[in-house]
mmCIF file of the protein (N, C-alpha, C, O) and its ligand, coordinates in Angstrom:
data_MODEL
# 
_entry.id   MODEL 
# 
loop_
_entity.id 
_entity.type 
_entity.pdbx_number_of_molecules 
1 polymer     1 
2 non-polymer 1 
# 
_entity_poly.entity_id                      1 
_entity_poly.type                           'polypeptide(L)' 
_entity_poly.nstd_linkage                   no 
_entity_poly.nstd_monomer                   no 
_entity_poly.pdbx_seq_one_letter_code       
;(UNK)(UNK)(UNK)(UNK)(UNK)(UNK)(UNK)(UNK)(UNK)(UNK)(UNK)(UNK)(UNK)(UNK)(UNK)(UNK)
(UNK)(UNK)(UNK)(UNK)(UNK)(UNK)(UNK)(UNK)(UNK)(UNK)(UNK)(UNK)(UNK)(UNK)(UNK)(UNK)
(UNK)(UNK)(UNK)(UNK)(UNK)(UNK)(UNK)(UNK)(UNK)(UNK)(UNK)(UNK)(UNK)(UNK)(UNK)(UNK)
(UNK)(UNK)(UNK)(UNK)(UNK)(UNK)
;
_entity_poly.pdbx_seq_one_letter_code_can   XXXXXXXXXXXXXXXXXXXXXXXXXXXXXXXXXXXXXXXXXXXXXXXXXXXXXX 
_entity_poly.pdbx_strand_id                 A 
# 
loop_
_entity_poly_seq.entity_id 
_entity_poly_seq.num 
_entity_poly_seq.mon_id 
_entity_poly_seq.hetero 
1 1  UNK n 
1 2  UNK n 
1 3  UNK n 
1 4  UNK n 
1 5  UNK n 
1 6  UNK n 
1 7  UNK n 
1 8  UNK n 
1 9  UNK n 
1 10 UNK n 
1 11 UNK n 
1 12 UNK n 
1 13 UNK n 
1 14 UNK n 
1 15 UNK n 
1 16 UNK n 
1 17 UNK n 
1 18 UNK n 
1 19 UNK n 
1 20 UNK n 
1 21 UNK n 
1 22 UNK n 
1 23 UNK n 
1 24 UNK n 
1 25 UNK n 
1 26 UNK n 
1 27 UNK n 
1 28 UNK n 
1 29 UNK n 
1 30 UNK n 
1 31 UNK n 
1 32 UNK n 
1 33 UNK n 
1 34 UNK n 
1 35 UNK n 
1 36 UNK n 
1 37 UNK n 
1 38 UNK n 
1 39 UNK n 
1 40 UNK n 
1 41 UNK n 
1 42 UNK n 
1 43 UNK n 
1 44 UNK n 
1 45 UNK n 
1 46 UNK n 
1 47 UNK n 
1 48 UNK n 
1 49 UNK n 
1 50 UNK n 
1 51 UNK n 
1 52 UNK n 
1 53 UNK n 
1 54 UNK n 
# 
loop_
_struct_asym.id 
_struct_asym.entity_id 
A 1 
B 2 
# 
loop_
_chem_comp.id 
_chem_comp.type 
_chem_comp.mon_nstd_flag 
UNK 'L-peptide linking' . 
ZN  non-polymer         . 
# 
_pdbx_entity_nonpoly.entity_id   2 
_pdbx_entity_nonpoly.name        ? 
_pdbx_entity_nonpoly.comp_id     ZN 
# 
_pdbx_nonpoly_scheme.asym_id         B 
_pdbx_nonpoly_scheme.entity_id       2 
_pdbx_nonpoly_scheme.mon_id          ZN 
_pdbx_nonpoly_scheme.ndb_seq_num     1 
_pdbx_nonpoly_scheme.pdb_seq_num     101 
_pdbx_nonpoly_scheme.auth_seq_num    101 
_pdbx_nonpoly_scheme.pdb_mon_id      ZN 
_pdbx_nonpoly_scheme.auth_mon_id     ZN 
_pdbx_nonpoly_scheme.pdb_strand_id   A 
_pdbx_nonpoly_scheme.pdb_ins_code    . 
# 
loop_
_atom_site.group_PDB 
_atom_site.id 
_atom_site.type_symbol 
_atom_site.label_atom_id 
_atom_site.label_alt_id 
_atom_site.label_comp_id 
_atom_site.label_asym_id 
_atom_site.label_entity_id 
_atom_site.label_seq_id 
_atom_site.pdbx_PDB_ins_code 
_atom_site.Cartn_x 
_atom_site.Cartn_y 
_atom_site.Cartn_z 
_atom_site.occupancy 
_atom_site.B_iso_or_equiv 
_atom_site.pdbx_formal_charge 
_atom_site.auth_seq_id 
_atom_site.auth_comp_id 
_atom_site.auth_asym_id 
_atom_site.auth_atom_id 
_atom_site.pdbx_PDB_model_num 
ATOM   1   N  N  . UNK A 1 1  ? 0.847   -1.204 0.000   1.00 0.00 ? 1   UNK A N  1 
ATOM   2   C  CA . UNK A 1 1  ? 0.000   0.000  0.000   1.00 0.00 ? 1   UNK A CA 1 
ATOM   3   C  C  . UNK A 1 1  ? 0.878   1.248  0.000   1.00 0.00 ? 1   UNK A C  1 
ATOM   4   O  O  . UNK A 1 1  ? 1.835   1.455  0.746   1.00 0.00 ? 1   UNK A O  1 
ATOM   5   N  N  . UNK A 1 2  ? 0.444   1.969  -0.867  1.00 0.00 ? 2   UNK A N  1 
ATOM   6   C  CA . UNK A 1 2  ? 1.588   3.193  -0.732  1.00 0.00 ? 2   UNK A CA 1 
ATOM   7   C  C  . UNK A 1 2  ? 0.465   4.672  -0.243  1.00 0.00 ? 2   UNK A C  1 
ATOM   8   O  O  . UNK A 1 2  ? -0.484  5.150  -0.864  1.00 0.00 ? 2   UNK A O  1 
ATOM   9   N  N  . UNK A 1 3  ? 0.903   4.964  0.734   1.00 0.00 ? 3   UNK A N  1 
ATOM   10  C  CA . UNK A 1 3  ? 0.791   6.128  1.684   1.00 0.00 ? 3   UNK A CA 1 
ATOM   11  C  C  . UNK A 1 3  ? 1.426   7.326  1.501   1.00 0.00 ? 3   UNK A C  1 
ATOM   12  O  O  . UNK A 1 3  ? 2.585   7.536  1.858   1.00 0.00 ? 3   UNK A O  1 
ATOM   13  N  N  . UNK A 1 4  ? 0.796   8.026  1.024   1.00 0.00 ? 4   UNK A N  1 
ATOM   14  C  CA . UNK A 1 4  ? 1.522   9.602  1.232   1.00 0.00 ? 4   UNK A CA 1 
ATOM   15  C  C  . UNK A 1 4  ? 1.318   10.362 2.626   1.00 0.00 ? 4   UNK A C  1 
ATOM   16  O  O  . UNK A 1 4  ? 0.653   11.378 2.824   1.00 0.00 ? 4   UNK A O  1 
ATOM   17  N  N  . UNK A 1 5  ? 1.902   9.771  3.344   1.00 0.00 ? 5   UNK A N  1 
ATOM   18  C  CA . UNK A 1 5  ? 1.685   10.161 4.958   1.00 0.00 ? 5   UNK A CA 1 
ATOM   19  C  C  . UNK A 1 5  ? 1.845   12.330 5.018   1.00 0.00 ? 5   UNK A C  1 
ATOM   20  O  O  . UNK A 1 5  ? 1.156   13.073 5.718   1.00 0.00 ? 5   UNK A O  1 
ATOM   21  N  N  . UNK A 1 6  ? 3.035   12.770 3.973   1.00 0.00 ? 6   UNK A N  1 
ATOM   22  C  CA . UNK A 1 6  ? 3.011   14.119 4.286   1.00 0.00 ? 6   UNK A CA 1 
ATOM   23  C  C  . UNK A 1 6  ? 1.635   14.727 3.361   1.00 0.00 ? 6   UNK A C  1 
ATOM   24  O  O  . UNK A 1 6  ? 1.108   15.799 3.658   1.00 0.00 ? 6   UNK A O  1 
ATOM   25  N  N  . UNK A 1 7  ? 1.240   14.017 2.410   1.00 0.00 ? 7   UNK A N  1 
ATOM   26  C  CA . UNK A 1 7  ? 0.118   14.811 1.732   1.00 0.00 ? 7   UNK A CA 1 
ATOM   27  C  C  . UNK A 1 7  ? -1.375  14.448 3.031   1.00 0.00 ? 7   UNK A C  1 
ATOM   28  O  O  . UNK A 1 7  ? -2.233  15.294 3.286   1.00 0.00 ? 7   UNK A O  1 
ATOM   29  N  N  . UNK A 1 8  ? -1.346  13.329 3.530   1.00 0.00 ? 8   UNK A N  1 
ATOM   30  C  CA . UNK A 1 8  ? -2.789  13.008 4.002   1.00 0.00 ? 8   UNK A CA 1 
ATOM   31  C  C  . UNK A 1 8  ? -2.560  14.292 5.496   1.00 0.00 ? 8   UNK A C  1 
ATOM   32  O  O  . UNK A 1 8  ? -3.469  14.916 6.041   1.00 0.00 ? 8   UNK A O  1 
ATOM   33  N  N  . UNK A 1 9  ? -1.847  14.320 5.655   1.00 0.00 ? 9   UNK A N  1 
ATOM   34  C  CA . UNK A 1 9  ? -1.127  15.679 6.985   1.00 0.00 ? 9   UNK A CA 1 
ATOM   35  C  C  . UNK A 1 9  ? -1.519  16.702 6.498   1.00 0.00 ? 9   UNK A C  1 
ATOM   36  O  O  . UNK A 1 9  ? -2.242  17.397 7.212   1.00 0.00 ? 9   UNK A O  1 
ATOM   37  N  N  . UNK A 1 10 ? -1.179  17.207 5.039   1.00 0.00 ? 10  UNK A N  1 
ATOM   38  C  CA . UNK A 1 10 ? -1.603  18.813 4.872   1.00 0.00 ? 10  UNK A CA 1 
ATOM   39  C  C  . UNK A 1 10 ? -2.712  18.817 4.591   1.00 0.00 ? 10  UNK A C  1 
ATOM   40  O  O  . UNK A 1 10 ? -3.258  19.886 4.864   1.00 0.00 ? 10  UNK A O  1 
ATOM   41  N  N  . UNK A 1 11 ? -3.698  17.666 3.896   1.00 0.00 ? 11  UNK A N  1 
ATOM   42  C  CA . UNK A 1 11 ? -5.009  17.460 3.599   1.00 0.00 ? 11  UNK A CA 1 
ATOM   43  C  C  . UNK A 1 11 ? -6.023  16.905 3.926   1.00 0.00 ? 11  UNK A C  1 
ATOM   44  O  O  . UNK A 1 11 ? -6.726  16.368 3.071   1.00 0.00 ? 11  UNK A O  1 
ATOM   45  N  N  . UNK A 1 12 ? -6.318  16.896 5.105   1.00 0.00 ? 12  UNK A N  1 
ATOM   46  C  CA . UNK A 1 12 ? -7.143  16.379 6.063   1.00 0.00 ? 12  UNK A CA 1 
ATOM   47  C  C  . UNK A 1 12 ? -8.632  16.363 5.636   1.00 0.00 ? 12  UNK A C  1 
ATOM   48  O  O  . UNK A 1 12 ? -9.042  17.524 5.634   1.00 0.00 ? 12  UNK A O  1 
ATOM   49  N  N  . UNK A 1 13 ? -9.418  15.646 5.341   1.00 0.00 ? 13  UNK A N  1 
ATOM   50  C  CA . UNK A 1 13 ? -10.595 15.945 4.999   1.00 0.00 ? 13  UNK A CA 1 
ATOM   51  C  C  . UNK A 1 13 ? -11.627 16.320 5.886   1.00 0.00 ? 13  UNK A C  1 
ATOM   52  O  O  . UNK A 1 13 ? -11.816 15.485 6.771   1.00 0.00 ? 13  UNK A O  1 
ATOM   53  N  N  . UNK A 1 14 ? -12.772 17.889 5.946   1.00 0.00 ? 14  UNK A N  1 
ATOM   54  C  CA . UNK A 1 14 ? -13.025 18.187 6.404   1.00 0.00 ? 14  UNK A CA 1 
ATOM   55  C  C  . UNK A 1 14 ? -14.279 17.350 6.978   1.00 0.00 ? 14  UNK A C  1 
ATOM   56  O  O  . UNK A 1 14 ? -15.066 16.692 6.297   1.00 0.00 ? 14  UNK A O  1 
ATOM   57  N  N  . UNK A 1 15 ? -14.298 17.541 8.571   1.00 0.00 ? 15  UNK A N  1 
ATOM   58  C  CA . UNK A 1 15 ? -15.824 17.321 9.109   1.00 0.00 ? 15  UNK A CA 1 
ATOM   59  C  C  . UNK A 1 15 ? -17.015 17.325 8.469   1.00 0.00 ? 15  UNK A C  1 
ATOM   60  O  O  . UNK A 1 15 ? -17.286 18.461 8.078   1.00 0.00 ? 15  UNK A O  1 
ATOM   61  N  N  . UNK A 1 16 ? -17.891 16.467 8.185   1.00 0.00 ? 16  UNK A N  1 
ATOM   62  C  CA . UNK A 1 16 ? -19.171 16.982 7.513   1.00 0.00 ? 16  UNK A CA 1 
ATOM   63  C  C  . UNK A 1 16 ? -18.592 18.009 6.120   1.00 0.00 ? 16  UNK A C  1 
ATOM   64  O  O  . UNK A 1 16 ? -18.922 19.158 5.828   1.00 0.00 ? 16  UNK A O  1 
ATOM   65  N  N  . UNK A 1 17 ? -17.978 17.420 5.694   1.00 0.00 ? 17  UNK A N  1 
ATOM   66  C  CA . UNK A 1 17 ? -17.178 17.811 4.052   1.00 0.00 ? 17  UNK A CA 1 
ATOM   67  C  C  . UNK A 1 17 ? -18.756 17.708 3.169   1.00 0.00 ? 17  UNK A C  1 
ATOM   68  O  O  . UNK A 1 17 ? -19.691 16.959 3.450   1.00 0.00 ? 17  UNK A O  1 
ATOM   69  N  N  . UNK A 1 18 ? -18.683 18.695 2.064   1.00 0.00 ? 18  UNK A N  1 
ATOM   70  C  CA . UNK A 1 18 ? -19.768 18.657 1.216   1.00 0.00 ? 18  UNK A CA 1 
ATOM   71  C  C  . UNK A 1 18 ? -19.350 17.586 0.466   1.00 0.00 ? 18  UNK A C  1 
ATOM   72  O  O  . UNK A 1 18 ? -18.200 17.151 0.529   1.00 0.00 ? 18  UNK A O  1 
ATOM   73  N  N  . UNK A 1 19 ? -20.576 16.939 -0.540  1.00 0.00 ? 19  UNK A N  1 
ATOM   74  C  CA . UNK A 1 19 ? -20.261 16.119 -2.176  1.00 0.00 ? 19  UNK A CA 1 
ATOM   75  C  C  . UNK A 1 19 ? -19.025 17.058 -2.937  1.00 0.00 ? 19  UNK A C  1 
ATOM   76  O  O  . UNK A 1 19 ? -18.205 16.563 -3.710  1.00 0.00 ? 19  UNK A O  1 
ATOM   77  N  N  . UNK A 1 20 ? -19.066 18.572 -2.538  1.00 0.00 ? 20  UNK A N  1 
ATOM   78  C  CA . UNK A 1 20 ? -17.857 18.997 -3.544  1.00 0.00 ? 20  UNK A CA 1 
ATOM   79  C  C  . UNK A 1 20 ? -16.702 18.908 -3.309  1.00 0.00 ? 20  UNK A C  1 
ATOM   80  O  O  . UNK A 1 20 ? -15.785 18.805 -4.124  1.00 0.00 ? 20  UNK A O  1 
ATOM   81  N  N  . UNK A 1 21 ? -16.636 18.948 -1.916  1.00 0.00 ? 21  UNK A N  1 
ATOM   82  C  CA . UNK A 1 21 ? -15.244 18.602 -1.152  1.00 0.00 ? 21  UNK A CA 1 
ATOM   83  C  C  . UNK A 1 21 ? -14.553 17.325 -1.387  1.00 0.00 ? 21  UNK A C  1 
ATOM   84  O  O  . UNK A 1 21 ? -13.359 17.118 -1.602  1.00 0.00 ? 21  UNK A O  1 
ATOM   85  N  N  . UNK A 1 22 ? -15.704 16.382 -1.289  1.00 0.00 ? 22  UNK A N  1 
ATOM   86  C  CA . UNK A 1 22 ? -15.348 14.979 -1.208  1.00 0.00 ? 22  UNK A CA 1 
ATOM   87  C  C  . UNK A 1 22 ? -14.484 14.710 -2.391  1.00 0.00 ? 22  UNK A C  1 
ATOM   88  O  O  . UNK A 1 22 ? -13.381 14.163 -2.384  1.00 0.00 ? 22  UNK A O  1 
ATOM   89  N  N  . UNK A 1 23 ? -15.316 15.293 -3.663  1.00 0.00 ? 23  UNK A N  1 
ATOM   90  C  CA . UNK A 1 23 ? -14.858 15.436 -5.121  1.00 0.00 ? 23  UNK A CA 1 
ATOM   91  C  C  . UNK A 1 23 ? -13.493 15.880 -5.016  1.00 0.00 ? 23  UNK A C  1 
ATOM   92  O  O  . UNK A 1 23 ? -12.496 15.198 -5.254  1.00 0.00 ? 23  UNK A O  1 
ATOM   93  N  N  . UNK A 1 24 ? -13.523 16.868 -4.706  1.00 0.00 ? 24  UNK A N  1 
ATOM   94  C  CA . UNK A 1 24 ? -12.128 17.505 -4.538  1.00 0.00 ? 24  UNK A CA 1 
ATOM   95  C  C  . UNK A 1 24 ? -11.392 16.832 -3.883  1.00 0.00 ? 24  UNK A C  1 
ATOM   96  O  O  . UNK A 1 24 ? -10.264 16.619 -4.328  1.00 0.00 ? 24  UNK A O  1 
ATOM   97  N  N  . UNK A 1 25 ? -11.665 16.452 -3.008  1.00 0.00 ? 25  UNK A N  1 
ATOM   98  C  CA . UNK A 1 25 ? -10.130 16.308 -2.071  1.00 0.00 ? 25  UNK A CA 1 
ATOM   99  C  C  . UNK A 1 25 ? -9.873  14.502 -2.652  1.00 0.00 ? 25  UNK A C  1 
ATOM   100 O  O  . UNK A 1 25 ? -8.802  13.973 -2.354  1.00 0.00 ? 25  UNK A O  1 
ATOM   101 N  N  . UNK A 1 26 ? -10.464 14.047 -3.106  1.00 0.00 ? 26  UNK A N  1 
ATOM   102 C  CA . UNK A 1 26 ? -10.354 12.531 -4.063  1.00 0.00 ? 26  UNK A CA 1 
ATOM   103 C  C  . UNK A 1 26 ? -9.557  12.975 -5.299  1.00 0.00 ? 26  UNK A C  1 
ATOM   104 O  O  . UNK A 1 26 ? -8.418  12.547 -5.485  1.00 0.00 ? 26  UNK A O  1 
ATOM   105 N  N  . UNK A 1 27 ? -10.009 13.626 -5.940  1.00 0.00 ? 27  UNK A N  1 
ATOM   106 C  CA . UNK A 1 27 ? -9.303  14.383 -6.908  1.00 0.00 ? 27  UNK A CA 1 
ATOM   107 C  C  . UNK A 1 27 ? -7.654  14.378 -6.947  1.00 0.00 ? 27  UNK A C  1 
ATOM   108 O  O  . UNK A 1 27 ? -6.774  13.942 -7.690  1.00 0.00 ? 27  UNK A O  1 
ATOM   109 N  N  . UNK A 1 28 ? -7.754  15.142 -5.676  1.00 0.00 ? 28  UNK A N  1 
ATOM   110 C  CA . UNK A 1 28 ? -6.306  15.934 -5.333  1.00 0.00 ? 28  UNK A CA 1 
ATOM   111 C  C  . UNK A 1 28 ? -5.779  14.292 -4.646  1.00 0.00 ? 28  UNK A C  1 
ATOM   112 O  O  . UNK A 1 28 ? -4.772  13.806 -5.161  1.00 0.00 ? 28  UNK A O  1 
ATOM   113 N  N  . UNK A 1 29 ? -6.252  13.753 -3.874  1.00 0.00 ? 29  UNK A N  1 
ATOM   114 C  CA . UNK A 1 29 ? -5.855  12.474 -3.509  1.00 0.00 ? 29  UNK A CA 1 
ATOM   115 C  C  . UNK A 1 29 ? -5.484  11.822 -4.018  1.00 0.00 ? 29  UNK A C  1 
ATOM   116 O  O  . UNK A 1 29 ? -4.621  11.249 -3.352  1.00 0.00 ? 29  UNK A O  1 
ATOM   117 N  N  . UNK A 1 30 ? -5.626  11.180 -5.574  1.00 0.00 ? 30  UNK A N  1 
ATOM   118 C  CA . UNK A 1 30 ? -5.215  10.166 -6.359  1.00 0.00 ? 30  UNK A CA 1 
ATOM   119 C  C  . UNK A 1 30 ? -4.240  10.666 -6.953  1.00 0.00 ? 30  UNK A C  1 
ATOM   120 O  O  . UNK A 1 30 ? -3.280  9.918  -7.143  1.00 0.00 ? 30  UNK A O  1 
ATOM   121 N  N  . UNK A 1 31 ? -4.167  11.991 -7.409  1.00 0.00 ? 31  UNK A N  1 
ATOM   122 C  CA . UNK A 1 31 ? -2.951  12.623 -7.741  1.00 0.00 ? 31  UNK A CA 1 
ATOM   123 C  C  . UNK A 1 31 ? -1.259  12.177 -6.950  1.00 0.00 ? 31  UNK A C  1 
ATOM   124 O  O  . UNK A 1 31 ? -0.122  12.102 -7.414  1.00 0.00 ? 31  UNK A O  1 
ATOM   125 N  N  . UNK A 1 32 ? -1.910  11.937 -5.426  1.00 0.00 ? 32  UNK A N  1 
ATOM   126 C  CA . UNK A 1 32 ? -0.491  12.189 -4.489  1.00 0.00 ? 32  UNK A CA 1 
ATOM   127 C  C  . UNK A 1 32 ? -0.722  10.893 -3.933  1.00 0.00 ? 32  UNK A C  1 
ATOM   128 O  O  . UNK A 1 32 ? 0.288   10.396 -3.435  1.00 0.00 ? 32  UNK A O  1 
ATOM   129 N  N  . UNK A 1 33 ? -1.695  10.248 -3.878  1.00 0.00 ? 33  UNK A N  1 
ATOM   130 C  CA . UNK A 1 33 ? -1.007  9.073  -3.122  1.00 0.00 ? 33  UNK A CA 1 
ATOM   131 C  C  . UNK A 1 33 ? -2.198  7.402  -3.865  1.00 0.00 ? 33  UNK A C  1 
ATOM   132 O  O  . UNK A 1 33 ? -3.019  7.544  -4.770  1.00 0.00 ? 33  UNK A O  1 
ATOM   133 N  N  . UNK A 1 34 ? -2.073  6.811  -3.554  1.00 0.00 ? 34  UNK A N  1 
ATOM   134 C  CA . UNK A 1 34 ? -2.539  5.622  -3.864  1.00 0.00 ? 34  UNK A CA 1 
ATOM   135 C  C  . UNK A 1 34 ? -3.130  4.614  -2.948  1.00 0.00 ? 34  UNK A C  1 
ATOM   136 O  O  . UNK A 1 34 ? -3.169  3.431  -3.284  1.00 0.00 ? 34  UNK A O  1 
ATOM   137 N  N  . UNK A 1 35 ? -3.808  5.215  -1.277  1.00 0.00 ? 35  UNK A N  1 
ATOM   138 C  CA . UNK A 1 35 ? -3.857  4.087  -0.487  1.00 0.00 ? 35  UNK A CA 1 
ATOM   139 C  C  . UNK A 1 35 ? -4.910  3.817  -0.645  1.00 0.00 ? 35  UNK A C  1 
ATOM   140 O  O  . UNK A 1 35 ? -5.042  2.641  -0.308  1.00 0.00 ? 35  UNK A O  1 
ATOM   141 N  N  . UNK A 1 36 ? -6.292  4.439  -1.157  1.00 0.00 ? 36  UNK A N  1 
ATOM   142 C  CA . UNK A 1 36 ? -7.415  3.683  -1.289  1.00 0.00 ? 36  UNK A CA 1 
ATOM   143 C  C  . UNK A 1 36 ? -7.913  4.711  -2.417  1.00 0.00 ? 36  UNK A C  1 
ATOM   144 O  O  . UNK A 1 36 ? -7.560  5.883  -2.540  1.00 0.00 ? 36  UNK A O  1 
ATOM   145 N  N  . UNK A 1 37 ? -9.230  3.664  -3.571  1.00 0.00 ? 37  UNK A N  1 
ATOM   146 C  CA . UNK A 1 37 ? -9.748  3.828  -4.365  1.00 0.00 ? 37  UNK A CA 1 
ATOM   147 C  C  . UNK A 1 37 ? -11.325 5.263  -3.800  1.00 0.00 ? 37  UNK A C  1 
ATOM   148 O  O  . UNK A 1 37 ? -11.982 5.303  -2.760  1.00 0.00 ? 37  UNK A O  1 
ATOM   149 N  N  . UNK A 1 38 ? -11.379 6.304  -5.206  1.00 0.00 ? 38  UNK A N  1 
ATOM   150 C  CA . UNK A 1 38 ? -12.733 6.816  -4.708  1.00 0.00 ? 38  UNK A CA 1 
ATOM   151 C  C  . UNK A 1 38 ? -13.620 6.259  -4.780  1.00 0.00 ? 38  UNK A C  1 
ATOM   152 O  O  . UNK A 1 38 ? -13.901 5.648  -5.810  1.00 0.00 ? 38  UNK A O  1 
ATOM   153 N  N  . UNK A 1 39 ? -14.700 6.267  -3.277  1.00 0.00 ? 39  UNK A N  1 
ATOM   154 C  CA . UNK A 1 39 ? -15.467 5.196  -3.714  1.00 0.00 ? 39  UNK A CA 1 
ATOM   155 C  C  . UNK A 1 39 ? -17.050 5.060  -4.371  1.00 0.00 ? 39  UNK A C  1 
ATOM   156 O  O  . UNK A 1 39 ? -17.779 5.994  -4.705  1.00 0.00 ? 39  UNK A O  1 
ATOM   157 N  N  . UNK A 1 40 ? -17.285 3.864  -4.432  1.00 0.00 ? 40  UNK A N  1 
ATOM   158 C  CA . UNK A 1 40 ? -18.065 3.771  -6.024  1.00 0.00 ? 40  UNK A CA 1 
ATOM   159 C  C  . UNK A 1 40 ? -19.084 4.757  -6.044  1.00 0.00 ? 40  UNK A C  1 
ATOM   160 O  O  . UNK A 1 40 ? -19.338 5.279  -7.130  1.00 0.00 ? 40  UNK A O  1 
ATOM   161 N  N  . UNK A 1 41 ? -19.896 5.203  -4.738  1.00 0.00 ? 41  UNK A N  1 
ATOM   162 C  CA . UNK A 1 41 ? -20.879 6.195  -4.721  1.00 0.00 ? 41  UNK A CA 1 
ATOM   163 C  C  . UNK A 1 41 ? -20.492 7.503  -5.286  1.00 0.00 ? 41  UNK A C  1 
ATOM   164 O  O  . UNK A 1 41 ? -21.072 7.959  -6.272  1.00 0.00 ? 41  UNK A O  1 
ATOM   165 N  N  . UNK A 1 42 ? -19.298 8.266  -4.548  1.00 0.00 ? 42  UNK A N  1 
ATOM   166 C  CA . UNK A 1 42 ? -18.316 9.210  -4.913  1.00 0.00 ? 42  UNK A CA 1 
ATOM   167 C  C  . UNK A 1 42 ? -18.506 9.209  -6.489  1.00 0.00 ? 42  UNK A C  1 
ATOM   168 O  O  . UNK A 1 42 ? -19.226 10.042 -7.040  1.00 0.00 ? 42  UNK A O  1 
ATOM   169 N  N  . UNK A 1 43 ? -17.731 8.100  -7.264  1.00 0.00 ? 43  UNK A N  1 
ATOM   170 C  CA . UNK A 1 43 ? -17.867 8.079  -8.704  1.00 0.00 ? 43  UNK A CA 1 
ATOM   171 C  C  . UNK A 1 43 ? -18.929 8.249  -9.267  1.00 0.00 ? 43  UNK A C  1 
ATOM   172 O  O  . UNK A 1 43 ? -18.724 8.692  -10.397 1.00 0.00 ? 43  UNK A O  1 
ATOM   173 N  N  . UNK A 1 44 ? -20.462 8.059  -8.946  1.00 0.00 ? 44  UNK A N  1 
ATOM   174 C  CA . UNK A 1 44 ? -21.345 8.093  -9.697  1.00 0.00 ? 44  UNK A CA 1 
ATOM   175 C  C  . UNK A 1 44 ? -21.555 9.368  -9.776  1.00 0.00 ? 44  UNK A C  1 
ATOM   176 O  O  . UNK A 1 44 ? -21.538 10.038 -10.809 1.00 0.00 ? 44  UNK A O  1 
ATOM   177 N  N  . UNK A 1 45 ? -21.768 9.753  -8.643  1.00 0.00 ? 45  UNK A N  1 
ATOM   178 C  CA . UNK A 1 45 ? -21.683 11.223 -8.427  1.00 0.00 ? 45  UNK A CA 1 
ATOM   179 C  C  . UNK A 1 45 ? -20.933 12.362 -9.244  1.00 0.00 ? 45  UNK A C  1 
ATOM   180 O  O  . UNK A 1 45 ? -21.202 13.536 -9.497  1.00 0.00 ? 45  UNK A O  1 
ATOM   181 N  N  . UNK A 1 46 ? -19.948 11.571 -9.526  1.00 0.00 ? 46  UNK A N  1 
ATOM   182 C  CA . UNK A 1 46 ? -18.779 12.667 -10.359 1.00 0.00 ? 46  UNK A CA 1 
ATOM   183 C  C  . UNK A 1 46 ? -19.530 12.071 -11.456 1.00 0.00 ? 46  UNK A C  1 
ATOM   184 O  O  . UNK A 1 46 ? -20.473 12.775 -11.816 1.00 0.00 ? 46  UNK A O  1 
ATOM   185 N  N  . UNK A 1 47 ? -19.422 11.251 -11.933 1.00 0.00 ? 47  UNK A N  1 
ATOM   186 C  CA . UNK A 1 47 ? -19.840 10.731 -13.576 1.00 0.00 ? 47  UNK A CA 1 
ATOM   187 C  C  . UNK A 1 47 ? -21.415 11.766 -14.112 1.00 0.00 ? 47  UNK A C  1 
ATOM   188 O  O  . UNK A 1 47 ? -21.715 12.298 -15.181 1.00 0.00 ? 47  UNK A O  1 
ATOM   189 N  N  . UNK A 1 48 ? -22.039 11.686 -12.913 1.00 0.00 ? 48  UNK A N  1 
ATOM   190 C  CA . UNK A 1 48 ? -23.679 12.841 -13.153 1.00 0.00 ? 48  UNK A CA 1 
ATOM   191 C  C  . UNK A 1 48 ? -23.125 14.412 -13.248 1.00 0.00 ? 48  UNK A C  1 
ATOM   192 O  O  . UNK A 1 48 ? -23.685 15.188 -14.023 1.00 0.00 ? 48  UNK A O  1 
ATOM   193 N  N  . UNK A 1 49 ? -22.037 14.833 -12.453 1.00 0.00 ? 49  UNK A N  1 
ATOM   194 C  CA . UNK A 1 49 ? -21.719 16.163 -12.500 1.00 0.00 ? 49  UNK A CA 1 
ATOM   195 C  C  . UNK A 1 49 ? -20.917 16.287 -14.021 1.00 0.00 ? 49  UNK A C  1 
ATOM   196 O  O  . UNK A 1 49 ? -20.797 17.269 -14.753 1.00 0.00 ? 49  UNK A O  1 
ATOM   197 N  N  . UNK A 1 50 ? -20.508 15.125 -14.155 1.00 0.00 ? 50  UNK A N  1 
ATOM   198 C  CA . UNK A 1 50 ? -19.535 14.519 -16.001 1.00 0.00 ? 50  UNK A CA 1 
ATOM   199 C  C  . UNK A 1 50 ? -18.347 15.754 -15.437 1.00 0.00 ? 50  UNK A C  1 
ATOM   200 O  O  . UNK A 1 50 ? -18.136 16.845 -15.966 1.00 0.00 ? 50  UNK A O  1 
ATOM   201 N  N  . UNK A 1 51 ? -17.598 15.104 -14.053 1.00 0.00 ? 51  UNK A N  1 
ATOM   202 C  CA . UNK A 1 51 ? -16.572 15.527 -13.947 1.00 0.00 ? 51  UNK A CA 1 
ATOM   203 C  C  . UNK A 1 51 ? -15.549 13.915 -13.802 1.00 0.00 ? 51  UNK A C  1 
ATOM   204 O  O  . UNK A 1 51 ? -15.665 12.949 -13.047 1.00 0.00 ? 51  UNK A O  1 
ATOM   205 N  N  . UNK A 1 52 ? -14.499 14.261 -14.993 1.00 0.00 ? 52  UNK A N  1 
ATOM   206 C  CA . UNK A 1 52 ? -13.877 12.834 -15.548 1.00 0.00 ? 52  UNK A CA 1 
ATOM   207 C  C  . UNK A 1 52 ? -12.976 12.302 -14.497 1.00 0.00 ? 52  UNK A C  1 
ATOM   208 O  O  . UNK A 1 52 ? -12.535 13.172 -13.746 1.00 0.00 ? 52  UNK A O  1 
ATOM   209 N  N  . UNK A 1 53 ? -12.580 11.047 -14.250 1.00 0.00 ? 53  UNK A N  1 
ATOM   210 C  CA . UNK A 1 53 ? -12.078 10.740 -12.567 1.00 0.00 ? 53  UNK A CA 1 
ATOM   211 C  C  . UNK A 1 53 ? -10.609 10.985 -13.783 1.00 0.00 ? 53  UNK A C  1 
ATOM   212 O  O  . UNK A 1 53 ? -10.860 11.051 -14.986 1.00 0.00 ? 53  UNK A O  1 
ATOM   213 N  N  . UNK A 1 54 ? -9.388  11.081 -13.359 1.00 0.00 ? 54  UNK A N  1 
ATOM   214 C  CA . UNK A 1 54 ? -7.843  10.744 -13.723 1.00 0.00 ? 54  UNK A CA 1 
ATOM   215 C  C  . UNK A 1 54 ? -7.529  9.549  -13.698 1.00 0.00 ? 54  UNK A C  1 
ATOM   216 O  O  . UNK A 1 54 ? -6.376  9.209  -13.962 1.00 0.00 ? 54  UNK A O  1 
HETATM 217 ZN ZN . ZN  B 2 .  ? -3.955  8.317  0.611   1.00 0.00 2 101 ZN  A ZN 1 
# 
């Protein structure tokens, strides 16, 4: 499993985070690290907004 321990530190996901946040910070997540997949609900969600996963 590969961990970006200094990115999950500066990017903490917020309390009661909106659907846009979630988006976002998954986004920015797969970019920097690889320890877990967005998950499948998350994706549908992006796929209806037709914002494309990376
Ligand atoms: Zn991670």
């Amino acid at each position: 499993m590969k961990l970006n321990k200094e990115w999950h530190l500066a990017n903490v996901m917020p309390k009661n985070a909106t659907l846009e946040q979630r988006i976002a910070w998954h986004l920015e997540h797969k970019k920097h690290c690889a320890c877990r997949d967005i998950p499948q609900k998350l994706q549908d969600a992006m796929k209806k907004k037709g914002i494309k996963i990376l």
